[in-house]
PAROKOL-559519 format. One record per residue (C-alpha): residue in one letter; x, y, z. Coordinates in steps of 0.25 Angstrom, whole numbers, plus 5000, padded with zeros to 4 digits. Each point is the difference from the previous one (the first is absolute). Last residue first. Example, Ala and Ser with C-alpha at 12.3 -4.5 7.8 and 13.67 -1.06 7.14 Angstrom:
# PAROKOL-559519
s505549965029 a499449865002 
This chain:
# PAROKOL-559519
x557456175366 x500550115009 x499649935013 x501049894992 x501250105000 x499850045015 x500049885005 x501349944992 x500650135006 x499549985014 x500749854999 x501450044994 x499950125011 x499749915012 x501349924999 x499649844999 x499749955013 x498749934994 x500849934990 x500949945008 x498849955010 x499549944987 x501349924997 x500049975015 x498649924998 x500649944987 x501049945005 x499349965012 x499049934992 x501049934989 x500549945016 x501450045004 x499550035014 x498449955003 x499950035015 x500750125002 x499750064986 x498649945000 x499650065013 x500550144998 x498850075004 x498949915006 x498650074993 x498849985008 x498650014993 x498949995008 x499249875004 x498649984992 x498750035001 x499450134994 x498650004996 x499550144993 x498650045002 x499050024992 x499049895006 x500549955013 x501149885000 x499549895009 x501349965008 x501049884996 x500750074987 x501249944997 x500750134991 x500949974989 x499550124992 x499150095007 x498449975002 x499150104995 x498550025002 x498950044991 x499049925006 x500349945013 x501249875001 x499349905009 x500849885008 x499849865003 x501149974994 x501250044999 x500050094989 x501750004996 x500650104990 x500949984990 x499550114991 x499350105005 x498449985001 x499350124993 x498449995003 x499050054991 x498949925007 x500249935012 x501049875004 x499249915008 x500849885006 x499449855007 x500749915009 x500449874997 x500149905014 x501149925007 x501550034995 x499550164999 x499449994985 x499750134992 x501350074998 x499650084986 x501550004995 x500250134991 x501349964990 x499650124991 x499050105004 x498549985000 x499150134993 x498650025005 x499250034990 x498749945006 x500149945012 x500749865006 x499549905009 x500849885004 x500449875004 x501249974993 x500850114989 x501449964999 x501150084991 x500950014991 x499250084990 x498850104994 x499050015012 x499250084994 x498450075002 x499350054988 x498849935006 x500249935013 x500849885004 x499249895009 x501049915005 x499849865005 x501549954994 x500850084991 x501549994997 x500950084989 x501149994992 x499650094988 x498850085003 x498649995006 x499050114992 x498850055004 x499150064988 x498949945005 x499949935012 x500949885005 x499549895008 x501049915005 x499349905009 x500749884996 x501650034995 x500450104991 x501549974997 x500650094990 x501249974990 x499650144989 x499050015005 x498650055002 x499250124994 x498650045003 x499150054987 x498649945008 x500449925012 x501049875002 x499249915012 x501149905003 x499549845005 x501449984995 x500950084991 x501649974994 x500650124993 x500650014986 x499050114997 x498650025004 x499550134994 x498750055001 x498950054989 x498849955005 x500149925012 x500949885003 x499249905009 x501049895007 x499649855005 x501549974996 x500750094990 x501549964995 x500750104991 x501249984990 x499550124991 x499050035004 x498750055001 x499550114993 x498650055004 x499150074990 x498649925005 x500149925011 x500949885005 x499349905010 x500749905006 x499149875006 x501149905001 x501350034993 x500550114987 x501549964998 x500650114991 x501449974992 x499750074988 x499250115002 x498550015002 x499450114995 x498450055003 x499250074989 x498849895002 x500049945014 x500649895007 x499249915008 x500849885007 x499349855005 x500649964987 x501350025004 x500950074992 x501549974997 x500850114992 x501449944995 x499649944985 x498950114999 x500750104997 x499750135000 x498549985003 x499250114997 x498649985005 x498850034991 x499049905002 x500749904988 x501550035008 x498949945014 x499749894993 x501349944994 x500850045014 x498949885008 x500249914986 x501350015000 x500049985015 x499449884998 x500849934991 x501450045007 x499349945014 x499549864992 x501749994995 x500550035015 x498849905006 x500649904989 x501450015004 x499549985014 x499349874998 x498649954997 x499250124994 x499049974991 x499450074987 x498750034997 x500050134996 x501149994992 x499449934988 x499350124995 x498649984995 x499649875008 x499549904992 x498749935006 x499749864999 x498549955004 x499149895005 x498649954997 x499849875005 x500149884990 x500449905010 x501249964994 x500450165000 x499650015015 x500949875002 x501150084995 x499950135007 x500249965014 x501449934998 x500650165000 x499550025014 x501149895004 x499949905010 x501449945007 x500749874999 x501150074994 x500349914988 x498549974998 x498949935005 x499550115009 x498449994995 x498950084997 x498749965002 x499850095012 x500550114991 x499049994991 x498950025009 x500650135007 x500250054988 x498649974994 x499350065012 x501150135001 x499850034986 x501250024993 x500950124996 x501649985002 x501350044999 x501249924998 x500550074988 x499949874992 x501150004987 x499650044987 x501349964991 x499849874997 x501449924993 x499849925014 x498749954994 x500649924988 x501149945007 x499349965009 x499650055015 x499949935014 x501450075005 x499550134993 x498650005007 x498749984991 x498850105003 x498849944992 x499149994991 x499850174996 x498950034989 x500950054989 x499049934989 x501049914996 x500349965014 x500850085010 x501349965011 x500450095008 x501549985004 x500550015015 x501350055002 x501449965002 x500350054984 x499150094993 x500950104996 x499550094990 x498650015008 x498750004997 x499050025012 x498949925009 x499050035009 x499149885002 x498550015002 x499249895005 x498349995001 x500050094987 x498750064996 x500850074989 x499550145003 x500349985015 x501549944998 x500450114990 x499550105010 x501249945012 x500949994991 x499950134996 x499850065011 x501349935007 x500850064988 x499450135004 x500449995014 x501449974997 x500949905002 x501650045001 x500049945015 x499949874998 x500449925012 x498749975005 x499549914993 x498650034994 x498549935002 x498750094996 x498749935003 x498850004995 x498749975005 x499649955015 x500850035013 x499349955012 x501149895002 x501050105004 x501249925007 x499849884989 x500250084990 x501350045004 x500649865005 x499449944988 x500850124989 x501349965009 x499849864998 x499950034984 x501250105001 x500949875006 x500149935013 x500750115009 x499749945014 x499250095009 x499250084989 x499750115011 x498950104995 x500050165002 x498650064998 x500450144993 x499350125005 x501250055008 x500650014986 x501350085002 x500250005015 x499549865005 x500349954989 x501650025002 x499849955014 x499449874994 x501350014990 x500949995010 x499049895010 x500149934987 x501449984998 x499749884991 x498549964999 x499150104998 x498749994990 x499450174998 x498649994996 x499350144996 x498249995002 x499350124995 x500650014986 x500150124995 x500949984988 x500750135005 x500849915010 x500749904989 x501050094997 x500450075014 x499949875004 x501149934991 x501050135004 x499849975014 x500449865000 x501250044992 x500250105011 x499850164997 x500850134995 x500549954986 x500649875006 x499949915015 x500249855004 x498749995008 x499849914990 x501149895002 x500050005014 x501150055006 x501249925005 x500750014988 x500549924989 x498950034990 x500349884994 x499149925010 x498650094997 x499549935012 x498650004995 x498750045007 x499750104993 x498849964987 x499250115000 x498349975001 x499050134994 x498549985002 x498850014995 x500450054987 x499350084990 x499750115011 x498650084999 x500050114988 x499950125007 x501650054997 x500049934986 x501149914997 x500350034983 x499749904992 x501049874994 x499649964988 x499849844998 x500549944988 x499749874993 x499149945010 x499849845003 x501250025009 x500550125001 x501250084994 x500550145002 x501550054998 x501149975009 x501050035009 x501349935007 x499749905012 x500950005012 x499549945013 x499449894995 x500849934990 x501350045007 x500549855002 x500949985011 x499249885003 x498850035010 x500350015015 x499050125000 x501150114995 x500249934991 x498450024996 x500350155002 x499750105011 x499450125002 x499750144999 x499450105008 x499350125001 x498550085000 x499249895007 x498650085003 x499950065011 x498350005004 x499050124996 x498949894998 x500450044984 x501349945002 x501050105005 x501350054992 x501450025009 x500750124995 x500750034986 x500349914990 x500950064990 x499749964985 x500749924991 x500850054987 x500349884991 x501450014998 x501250084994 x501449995008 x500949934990 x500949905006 
């Protein structure tokens, strides 16, 4: 499928009401299925959609202003469902993509509305997605719908748990994580200008079928929000479908869903029957097109979490290619949105950027690379290597196959070779440890050189112990630093050596056994063997007359 999207901006860091409280800034939700509803997705996918209100031709959508106060009271998702075709044990919107849960995702979009009062209604798993809350939108008031009766009941159990909350109200599912905040302002403006009391979000899709059709007058004006098993002929031919999000004001919400009954084949009450006893009344209400039809968008299965994943982080890799960001191909490189990547950067095919990664200015990262919680600095190198909670310095190099665990930090110009391991070290500028070897619990200087297959022997079966390596340092290949131990500035260690003792600056550490050579062994132990025919071959040729040999010396001492 072609990669090209919306672009959608990375939210970054928990944003404060204007008391200086969090703010709900993730989350996404479930959908009317998910509430013991019909297997009908009217509410928790909903295409896009131009503008239309009731009474009102068009409405334009203006631009949130940081002074101006909030437009909505209060924000109410919809996640208390079970999310039964998710097959799995975790609730459906902790179900995770692009770097946060559904749930998360449908915060982060409704959080910059700035509304002081966030309502979160529970129900399945919810002491999982209470503890979820409780780290991503600890603002949130988390609200148990104890038996799942339908997205009305769920709207009555919200308001019902803040009674003090007057004006508009913002109702989503939380199981869309494609919404943006722009298409949340927009609704949300289009409701104000038109004096609306009920604002649906709707969007026109190419297939319609399973999901709730709008139904219009002449004028345009929105009657009613039909489901497909209720429709005719004539209305399922409809193409704009509800998105099951929602402006109303909380007194006329909470009045009409009083009256609303659960005579239906569910026996449950639905948000969507609040608009049609509005329309007979003559209220004022509204229809709003959103402009691309993927933003509202459910997720009720796993196929359709791997199809909402592909979508986002098109739009994630669209962004960052307009910013400046080279993107060799976009069909292998997965970015979350809680990433920042800066212009003149290039990602490789096959590069997984997770969490809070941060990749500066110049860097090339990939190919085949996963970073997790990892900042690249200007002008380094990360290739086919896997990083976590790594600091990668200005112009450092890394890879190829290297494992920087938590606590790396790598100054600039360091580089960490092909096959190596690093976990709570601190490498110095210039510094190398360039492959085979392990690197825990340490502190190394500048331009100190680290020989091949050097173990840092950090851990004694009970405790890790800690080992400073100097500046300009030259450790000999296959040595062995056991921890805890100092190697001086300037210091030496010989090749193969197990160093045990602080090694003082400038000198040379020698640690290993001398060299004993057992004449003969092989031809007494190993007769007949290719090694003893070649062992006596040698001796054959080392008894050779003298003169033959002198000669052959004396012609190349000519040369």
């Amino acid at each position: 499928m072609p990669y090209a999207r919306c672009g959608v901006p990375a939210v970054r860091g928990a944003p404060v009401d204007g008391r200086g409280r969090p703010r709900v800034g993730d989350g996404v939700i479930g959908s009317p299925p998910a509430f013991g509803a019909v297997q009908s997705r009217f509410e928790s996918e909903s295409p896009s959609a131009a503008l239309v209100v009731r009474q009102r031709r068009s409405v334009i959508a203006q631009e949130t202003s940081v002074d101006a106060p909030p437009a909505v009271a209060a924000v109410v998702v919809l996640a208390a469902g079970q999310g039964t075709r998710m097959r799995s044990s975790t609730p459906k919107v902790l179900h995770a993509l692009g770097g946060r849960s559904l749930l998360g995702h449908v915060l982060a979009a409704a959080g910059p509305l700035g509304a002081a009062t966030t309502v979160v209604v529970v129900g399945s798993g919810r002491d999982q997605v209470e503890a979820h809350l409780a780290d991503v939108a600890p603002g949130a008031l988390a609200v148990v719908q104890e038996q799942q009766l339908g997205s009305g009941h769920a709207a009555v159990v919200a308001l019902a748990a803040v009674p003090e909350v007057e004006g508009a109200v913002l109702v989503l599912n939380g199981d869309s994580p494609l919404l943006t905040t722009r298409t949340l302002e927009t609704l949300v403006a289009a409701h104000v200008a038109a004096g609306s009391v009920f604002t649906v979000l709707t969007a026109s899709v190419d297939d319609p079928t399973g999901l709730g059709r709008i139904v219009r007058d002449d004028r345009g004006a929105p009657q009613a929000i039909v489901e497909e098993r209720d429709a005719t002929d004539e209305q399922r031919a409809i193409r704009e479908v509800n998105a099951g999000v929602y402006v109303a004001d909380a007194a006329t919400l909470r009045r009409v869903l009083a009256g609303i009954g659960t005579s239906n084949a569910q026996g449950e009450q639905y948000l969507t029957d609040a608009l049609a006893p509005l329309v007979a009344e003559g209220a004022p209400t509204a229809a709003v097109r959103a402009d691309d039809p993927d933003d509202v968008l459910g997720c009720n299965d796993r196929k359709e979490l791997a199809a909402r994943r592909r979508t986002l982080n098109d739009r994630v890799l669209d962004d960052l290619m307009r910013s400046g960001v080279t993107v060799v191909d976009p069909q292998t490189t997965w970015v979350d949105v809680t990433c920042t990547v800066s212009a003149d950067s290039v990602l490789e095919p096959g590069t997984q950027l997770r969490g809070s990664t941060t990749v500066d200015t110049g860097a090339v990262v990939g190919p085949d690379t996963t970073l997790l919680d990892t900042a690249v600095g200007p002008g380094a190198s990360v290739v086919r290597s896997h990083c976590l909670g790594a600091e990668i310095g200005p112009e450092a190099s890394v890879g190829p196959f290297s494992y920087l665990r938590p606590g790396t930090r790598l100054a600039r110009g360091a580089k960490v070779g092909a096959y190596v391991e690093t976990k709570n070290v601190q490498v110095g500028e210039d510094s190398k440890v360039p492959h085979l070897s392990y690197v825990g619990d340490a502190t190394i200087g500048r331009g100190t050189n680290i020989g091949a297959a050097t173990v840092f022997v950090n851990y004694d079966g009970v405790a890790k112990h800690h080992t400073t390596v100097g500046d300009h340092v030259r450790i000999g290949s296959d040595s062995m630093l056991v921890a805890p131990v100092t190697v001086g500035d300037g210091a030496y260690t010989a090749a193969g050596s197990v160093i045990t003792s602080d090694v003082p600056p400038g000198a040379m550490a020698v640690a290993r056994a001398p060299q004993r050579n057992v004449g003969g062994w092989v031809r007494r132990r190993r007769p007949g063997s290719p090694a003893a025919d070649a062992a006596e071959a040698a001796e054959r040729r080392a008894e050779a007359p003298a003169g033959g040999r002198a000669e052959a010396s004396g012609a190349d001492s000519d040369q």
